[in-house]
C-alpha positions as CSV (number, residue, x, y, z in Angstrom):
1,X,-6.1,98.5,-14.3
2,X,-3.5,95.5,-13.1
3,X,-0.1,95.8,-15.4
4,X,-0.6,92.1,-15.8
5,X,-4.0,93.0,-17.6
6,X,-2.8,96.0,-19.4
7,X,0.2,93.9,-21.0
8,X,-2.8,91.1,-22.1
9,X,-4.4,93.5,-23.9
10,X,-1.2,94.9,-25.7
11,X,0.0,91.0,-26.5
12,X,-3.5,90.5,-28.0
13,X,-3.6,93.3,-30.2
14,X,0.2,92.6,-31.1
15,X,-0.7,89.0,-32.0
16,X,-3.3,90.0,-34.3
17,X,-1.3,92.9,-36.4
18,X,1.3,90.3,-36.5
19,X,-1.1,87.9,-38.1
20,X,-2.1,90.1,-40.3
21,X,1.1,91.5,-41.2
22,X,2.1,87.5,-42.4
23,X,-1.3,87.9,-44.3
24,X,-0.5,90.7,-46.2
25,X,2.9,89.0,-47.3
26,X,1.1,85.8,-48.6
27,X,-1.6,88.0,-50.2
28,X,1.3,89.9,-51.9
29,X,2.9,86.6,-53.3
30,X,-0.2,85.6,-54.5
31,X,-0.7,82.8,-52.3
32,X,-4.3,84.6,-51.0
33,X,-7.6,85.0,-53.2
34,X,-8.8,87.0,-51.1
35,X,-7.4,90.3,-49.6
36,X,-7.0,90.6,-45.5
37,X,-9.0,92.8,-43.4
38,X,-7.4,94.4,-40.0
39,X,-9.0,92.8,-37.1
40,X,-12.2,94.8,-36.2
41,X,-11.6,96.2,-32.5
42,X,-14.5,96.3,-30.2
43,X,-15.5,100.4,-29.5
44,X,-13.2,102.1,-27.7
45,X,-13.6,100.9,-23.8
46,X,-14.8,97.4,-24.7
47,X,-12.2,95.4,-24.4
48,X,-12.4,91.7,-22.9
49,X,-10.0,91.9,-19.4
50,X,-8.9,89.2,-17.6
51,X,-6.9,89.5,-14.1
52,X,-5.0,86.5,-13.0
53,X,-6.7,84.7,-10.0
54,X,-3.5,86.1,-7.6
55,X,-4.9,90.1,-8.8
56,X,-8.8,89.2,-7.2
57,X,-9.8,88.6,-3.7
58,X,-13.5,87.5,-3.5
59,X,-15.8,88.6,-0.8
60,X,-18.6,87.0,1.1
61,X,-21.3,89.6,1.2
């Protein structure tokens, strides 16, 4: 896997705990009816990856 991929992945998952970490702080003010849920991750080895267009060479087969 491309590093530029790998650190996509890592800024996704870091976006979304952040997120959630704000929720928790309203919820704990409460600001929130509703308690937050962590985001639900696809199974392991599912992720969505996307390689900038510099990272793929295409092929005419």
């Amino acid at each position: 896997m491309y590093s530029s991929s790998a650190q996509q992945i890592c800024n996704g998952v870091i976006e979304s705990l952040r997120s959630f970490k704000q929720l928790l702080k309203l919820f704990g003010k409460d600001e929130l009816v509703n308690k937050p849920k962590a985001a639900n991750y696809p199974k392991p080895c599912l992720f969505t990856v996307y390689y900038p267009q510099k990272s793929l060479k295409l092929t005419d087969k």
